[in-house]
Short mmCIF file of the C-alpha atoms (twelve columns), coordinates in Angstrom:
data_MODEL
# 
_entry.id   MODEL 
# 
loop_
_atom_site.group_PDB 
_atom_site.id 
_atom_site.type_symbol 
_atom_site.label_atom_id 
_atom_site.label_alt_id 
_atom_site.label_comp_id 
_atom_site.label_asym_id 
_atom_site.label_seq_id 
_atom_site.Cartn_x 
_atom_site.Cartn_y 
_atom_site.Cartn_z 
_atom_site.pdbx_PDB_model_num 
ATOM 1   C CA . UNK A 1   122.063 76.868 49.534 1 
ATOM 2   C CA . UNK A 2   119.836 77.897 52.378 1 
ATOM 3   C CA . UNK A 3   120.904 81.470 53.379 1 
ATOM 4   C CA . UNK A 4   119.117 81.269 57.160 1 
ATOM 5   C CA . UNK A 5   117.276 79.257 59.154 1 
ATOM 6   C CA . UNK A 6   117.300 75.136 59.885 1 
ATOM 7   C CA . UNK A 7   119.923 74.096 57.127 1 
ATOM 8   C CA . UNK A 8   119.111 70.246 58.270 1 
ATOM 9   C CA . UNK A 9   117.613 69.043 55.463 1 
ATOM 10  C CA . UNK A 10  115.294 66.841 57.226 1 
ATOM 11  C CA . UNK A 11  114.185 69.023 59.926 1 
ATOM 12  C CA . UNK A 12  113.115 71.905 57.616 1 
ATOM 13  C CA . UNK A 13  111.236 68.804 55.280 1 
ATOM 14  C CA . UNK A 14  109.212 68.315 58.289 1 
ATOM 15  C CA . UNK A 15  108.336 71.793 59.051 1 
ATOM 16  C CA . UNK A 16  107.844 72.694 55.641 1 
ATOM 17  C CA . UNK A 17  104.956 70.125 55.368 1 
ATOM 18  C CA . UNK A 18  103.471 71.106 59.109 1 
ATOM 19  C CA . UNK A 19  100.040 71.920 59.637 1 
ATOM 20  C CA . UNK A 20  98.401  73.448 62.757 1 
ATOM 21  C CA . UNK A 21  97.974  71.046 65.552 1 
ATOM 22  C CA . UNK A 22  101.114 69.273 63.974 1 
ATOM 23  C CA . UNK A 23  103.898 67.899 66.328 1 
ATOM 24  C CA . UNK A 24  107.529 67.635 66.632 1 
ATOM 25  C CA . UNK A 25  109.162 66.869 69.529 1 
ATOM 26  C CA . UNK A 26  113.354 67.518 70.659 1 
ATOM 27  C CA . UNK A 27  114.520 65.358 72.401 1 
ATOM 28  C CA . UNK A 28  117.471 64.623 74.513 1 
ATOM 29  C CA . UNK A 29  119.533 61.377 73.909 1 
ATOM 30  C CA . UNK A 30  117.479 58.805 75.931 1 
ATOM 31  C CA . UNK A 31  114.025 59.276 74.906 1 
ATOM 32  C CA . UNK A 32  112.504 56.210 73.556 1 
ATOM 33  C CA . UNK A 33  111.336 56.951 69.665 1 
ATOM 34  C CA . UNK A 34  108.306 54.844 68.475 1 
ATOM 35  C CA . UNK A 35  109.382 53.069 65.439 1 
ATOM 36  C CA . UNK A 36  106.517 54.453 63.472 1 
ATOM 37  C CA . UNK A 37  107.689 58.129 63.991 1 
ATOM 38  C CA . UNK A 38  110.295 59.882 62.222 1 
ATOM 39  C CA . UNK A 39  113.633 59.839 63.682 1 
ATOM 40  C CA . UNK A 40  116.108 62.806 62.877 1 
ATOM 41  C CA . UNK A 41  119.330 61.831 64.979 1 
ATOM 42  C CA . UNK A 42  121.343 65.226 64.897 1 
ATOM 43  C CA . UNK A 43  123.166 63.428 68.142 1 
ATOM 44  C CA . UNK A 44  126.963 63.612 67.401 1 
ATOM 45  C CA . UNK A 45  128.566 63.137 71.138 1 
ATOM 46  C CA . UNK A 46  127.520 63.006 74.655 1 
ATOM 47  C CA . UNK A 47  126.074 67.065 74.944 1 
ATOM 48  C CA . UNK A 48  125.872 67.798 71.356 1 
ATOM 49  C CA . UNK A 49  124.080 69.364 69.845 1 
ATOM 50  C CA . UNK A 50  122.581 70.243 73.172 1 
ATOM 51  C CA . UNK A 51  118.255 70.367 73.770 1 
ATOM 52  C CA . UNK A 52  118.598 74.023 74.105 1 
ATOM 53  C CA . UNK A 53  120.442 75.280 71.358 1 
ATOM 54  C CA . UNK A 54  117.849 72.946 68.723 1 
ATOM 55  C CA . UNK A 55  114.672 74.234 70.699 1 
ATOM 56  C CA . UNK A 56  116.162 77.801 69.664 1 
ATOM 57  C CA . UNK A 57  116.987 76.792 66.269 1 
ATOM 58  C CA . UNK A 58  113.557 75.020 65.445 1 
ATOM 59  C CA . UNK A 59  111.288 77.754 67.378 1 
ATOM 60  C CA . UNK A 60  113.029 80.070 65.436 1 
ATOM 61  C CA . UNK A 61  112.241 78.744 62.517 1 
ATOM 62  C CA . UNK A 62  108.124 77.574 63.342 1 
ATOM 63  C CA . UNK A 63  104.821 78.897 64.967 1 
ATOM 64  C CA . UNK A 64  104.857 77.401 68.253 1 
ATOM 65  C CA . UNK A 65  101.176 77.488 69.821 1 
ATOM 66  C CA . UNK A 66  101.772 75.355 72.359 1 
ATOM 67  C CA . UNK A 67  104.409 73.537 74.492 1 
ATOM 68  C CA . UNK A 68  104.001 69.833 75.893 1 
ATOM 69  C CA . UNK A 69  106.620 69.157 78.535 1 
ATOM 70  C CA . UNK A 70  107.093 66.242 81.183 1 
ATOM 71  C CA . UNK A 71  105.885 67.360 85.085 1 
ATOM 72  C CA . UNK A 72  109.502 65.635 85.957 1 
ATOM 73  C CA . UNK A 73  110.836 68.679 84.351 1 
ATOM 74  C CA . UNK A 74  109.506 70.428 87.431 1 
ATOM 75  C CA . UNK A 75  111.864 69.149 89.769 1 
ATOM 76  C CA . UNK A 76  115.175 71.449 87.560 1 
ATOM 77  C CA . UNK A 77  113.455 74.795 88.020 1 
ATOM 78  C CA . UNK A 78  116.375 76.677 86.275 1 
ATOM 79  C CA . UNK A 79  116.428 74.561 83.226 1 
ATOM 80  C CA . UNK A 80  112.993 74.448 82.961 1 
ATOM 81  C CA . UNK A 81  113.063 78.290 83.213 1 
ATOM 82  C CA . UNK A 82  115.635 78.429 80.236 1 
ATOM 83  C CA . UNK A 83  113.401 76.079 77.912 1 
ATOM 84  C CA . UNK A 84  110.462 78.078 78.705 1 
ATOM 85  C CA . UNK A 85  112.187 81.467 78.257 1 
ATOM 86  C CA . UNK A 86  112.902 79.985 74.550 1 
ATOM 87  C CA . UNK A 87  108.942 79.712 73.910 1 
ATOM 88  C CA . UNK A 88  108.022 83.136 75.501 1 
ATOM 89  C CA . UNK A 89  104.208 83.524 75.805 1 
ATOM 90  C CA . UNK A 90  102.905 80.216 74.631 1 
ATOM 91  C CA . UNK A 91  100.785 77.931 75.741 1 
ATOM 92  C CA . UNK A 92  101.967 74.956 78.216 1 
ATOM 93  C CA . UNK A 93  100.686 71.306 79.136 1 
ATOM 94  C CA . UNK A 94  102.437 69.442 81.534 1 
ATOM 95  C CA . UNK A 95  101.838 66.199 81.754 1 
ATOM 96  C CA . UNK A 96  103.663 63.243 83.485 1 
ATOM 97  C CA . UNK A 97  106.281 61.663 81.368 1 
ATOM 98  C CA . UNK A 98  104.953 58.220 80.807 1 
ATOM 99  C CA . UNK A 99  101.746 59.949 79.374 1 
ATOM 100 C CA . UNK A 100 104.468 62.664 77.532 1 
ATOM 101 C CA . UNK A 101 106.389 59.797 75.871 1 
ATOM 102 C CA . UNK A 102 102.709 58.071 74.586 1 
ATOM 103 C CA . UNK A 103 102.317 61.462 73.327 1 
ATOM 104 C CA . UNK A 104 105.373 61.038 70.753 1 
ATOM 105 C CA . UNK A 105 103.367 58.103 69.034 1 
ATOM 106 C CA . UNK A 106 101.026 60.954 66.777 1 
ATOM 107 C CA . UNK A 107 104.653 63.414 66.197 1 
ATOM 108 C CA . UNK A 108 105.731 63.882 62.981 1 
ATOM 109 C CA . UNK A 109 109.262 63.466 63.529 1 
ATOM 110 C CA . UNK A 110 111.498 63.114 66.603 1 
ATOM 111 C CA . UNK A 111 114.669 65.232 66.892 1 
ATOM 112 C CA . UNK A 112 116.951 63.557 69.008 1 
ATOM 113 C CA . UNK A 113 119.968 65.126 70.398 1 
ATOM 114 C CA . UNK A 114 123.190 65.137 72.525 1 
ATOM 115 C CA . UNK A 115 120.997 66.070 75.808 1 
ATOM 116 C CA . UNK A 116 121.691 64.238 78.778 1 
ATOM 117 C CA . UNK A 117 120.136 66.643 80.979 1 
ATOM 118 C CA . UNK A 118 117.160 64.825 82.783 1 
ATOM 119 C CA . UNK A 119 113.801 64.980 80.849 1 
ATOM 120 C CA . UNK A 120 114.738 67.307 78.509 1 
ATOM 121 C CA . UNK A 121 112.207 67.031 75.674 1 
ATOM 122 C CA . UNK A 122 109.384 69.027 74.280 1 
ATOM 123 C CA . UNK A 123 106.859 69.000 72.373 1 
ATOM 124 C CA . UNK A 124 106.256 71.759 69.475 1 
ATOM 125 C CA . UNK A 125 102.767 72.045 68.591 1 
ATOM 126 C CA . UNK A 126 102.382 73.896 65.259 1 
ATOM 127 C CA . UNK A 127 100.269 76.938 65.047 1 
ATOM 128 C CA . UNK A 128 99.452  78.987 61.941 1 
ATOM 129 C CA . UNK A 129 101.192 82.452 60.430 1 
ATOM 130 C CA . UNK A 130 97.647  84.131 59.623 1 
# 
């Protein structure tokens, strides 16, 4: 058994095989999931998990070069503020949310939660440990 880190089985799978440039995106409970991506539905009830408390868990666990985020995001200044604090010092692109969910299309796996805040998904773009 695992001793730390993701103990999903599938969610550390798709890190494991990660390269740079590689995406994964978390995503709250409404986000539309091409049919040709991954889907890793950790959703067990309205609010759990919550968007917050994976992005910890799988930041934690990668090397985060880069963020992607929705501008709508914009408009909840304090949540966006908590998401960003969870991705300290790394690169952004905000981009409006019909372009952000095209985006998902080239992910290698979705993470959908519990989240039913508001455009709470991201974008995790892989970077390298050396």
């Amino acid at each position: 058994m695992k001793k730390q880190g993701i103990l999903n089985s599938e969610i550390a799978s798709v890190l494991a095989r990660m390269g740079h440039t590689d995406t994964i995106v978390i995503a709250d409970c409404g986000l539309p999931i091409p049919d040709n991506v991954k889907r890793i539905d950790i959703a067990l009830t309205i609010g759990t998990p919550g968007f917050l408390e994976t992005l910890q868990a799988v930041a934690d666990d990668m090397k985060v070069e880069k963020v992607t985020l929705a501008q709508e995001l914009e408009e909840n200044e304090a949540y966006l503020k908590k998401v960003l604090d969870t991705v300290p010092g790394t690169a952004q692109e905000i981009v409006p949310h019909e372009v952000f969910k095209d985006l998902t299309k080239n992910a290698k796996a979705v993470i959908r939660t519990g989240e039913t805040t508001p455009y709470a998904n991201i974008i995790l773009h892989s970077g390298v440990i050396f």
